[in-house]
N, CA, C and O of each residue as an XYZ file, in Angstrom:
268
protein
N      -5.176     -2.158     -7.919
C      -4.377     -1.165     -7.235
C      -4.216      0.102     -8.050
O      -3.106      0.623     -8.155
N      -5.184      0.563     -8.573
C      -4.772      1.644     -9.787
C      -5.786      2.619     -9.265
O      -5.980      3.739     -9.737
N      -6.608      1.921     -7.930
C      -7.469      3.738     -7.196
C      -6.724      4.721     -6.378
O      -7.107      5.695     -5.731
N      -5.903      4.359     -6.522
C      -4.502      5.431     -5.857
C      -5.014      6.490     -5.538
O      -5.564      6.818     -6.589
N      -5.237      7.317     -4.770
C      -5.600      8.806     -4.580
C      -4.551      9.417     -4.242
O      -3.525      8.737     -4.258
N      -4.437     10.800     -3.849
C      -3.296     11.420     -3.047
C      -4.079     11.715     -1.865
O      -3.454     11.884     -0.818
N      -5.077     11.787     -1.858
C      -5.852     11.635     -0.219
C      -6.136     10.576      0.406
O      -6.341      9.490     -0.136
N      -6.174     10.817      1.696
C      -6.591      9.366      2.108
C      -5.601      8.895      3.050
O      -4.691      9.629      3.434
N      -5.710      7.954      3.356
C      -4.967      6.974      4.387
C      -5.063      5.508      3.807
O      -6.155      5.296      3.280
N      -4.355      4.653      3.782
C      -4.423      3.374      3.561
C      -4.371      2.782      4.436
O      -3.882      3.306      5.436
N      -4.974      1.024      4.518
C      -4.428     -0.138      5.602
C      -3.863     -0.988      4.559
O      -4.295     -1.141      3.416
N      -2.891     -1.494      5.076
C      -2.522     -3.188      3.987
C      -1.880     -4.316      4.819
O      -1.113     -4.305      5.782
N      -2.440     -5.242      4.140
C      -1.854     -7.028      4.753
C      -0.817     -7.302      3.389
O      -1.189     -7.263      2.216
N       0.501     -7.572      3.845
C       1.599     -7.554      2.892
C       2.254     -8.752      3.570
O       3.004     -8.334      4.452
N       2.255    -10.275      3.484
C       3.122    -11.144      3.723
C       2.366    -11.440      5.799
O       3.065    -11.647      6.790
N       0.807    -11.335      5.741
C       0.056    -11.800      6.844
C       1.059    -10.395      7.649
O       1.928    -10.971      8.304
N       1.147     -9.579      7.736
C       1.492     -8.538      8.679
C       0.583     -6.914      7.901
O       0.466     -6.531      6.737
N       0.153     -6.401      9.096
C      -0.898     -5.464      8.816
C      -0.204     -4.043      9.121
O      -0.026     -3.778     10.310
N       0.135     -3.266      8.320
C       0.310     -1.734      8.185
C      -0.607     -0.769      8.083
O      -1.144     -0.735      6.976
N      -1.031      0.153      8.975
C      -1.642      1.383      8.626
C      -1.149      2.725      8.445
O       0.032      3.056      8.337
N      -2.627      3.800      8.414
C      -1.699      4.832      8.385
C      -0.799      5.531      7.085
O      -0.070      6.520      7.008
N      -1.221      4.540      6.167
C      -0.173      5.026      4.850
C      -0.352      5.494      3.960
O      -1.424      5.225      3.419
N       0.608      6.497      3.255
C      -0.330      7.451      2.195
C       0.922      6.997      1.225
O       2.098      6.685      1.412
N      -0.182      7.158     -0.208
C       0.602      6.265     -1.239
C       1.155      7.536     -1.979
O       0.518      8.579     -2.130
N       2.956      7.201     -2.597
C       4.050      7.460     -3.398
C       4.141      7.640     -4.265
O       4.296      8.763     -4.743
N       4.079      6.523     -4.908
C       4.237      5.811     -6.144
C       4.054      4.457     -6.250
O       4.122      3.677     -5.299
N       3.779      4.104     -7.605
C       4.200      2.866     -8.240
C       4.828      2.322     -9.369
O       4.590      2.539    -10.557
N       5.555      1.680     -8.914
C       7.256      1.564    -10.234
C       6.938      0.122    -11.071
O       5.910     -0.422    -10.668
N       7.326     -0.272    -11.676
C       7.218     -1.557    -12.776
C       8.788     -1.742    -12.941
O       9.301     -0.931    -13.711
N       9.919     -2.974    -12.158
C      10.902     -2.966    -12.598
C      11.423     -4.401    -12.880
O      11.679     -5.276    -12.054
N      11.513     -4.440    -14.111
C      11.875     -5.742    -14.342
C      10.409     -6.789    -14.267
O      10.497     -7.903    -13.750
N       9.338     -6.376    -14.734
C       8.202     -7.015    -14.595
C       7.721     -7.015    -13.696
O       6.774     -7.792    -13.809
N       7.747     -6.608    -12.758
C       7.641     -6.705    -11.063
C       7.010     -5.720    -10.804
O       7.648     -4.730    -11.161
N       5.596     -5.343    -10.138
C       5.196     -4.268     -9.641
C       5.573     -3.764     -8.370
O       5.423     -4.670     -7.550
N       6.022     -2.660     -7.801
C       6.103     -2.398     -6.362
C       5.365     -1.377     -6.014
O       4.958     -0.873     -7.061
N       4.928     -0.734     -5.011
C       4.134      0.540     -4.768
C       4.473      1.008     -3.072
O       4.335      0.580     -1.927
N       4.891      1.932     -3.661
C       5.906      3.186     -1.963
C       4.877      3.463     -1.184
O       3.823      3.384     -1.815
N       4.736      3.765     -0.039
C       3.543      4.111      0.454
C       4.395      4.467      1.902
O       5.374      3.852      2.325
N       3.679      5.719      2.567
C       4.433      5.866      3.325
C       3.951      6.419      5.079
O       3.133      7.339      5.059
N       4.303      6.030      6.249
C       3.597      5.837      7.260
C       3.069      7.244      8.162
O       3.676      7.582      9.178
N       2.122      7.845      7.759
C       2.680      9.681      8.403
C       2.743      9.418      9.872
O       3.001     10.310     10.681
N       2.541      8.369     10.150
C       3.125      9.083     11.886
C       4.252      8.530     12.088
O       4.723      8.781     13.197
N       5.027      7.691     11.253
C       6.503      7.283     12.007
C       7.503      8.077     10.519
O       8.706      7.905     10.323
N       6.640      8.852      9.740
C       7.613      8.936      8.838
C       8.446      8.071      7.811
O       9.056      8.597      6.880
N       8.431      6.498      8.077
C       9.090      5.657      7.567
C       8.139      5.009      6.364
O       6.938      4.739      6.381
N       9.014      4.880      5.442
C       8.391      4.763      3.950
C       9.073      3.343      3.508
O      10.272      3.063      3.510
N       7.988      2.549      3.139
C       8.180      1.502      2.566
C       7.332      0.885      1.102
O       6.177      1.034      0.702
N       8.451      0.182      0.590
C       7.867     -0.831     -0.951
C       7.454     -2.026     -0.349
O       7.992     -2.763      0.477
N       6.229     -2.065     -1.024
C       6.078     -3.215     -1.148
C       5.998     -4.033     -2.727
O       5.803     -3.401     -3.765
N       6.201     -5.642     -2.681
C       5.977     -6.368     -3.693
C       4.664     -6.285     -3.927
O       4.012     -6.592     -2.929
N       3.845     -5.907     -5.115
C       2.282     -5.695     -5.437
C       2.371     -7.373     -5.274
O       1.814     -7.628     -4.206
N       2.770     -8.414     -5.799
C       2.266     -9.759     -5.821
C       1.810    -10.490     -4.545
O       1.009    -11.423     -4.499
N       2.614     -9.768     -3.268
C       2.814    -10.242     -1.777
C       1.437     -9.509     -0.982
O       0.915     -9.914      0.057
N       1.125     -8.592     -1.612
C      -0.053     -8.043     -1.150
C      -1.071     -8.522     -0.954
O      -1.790     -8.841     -1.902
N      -1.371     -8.682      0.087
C      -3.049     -9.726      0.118
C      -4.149     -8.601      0.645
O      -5.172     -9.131      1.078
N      -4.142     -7.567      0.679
C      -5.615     -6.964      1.048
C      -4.506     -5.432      1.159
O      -3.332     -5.331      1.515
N      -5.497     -4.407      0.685
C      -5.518     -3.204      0.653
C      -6.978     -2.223      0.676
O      -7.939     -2.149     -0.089
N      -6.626     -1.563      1.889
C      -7.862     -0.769      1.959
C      -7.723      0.966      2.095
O      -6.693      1.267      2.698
N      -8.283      1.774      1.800
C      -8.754      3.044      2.437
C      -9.664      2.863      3.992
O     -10.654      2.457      4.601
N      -8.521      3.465      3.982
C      -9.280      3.586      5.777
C     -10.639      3.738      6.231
O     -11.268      4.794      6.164
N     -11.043      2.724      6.663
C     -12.683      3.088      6.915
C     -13.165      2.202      6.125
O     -14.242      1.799      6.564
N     -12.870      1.714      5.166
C     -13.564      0.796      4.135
C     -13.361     -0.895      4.039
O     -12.452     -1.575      4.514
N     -14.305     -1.229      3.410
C     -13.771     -2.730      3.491
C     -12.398     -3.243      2.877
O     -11.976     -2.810      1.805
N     -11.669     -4.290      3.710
C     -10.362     -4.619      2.594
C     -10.694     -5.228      1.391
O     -11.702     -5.933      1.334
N      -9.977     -5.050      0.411
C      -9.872     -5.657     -1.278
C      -8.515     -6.461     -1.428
O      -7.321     -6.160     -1.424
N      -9.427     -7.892     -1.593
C      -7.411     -8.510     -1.879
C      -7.155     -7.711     -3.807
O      -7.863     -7.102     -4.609
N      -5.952     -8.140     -3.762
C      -5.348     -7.265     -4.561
C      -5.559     -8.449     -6.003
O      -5.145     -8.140     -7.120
């Protein structure tokens, strides 16, 4: 998870539920724990996820990568 761009669009499978649409924030380290913000441009609504809960992350258009 460290190809982060500021361009782009993301897809992700986070806990078997699929999000698109998302352009990445940040990523924080708290308490050992990775999380990474990413956020939805067409509903506006911005969410963390747990990096460990993550099972596949992609750039749009591309194949998914489990994490």
């Amino acid at each position: 998870m460290n190809g982060f761009t500021k361009n782009g669009f993301y897809e992700l499978i986070y806990k078997n539920e699929r999000f698109s649409f998302l352009q990445y924030i940040r990523k924080d380290v708290i308490c050992d724990v990775c999380y990474i913000t990413l956020k939805n441009v067409i509903t506006g609504e911005t969410m963390t996820f747990d990096k460990s809960e993550v099972r596949g992350l992609k750039i749009a258009g591309e194949e998914a990568n489990a994490s």
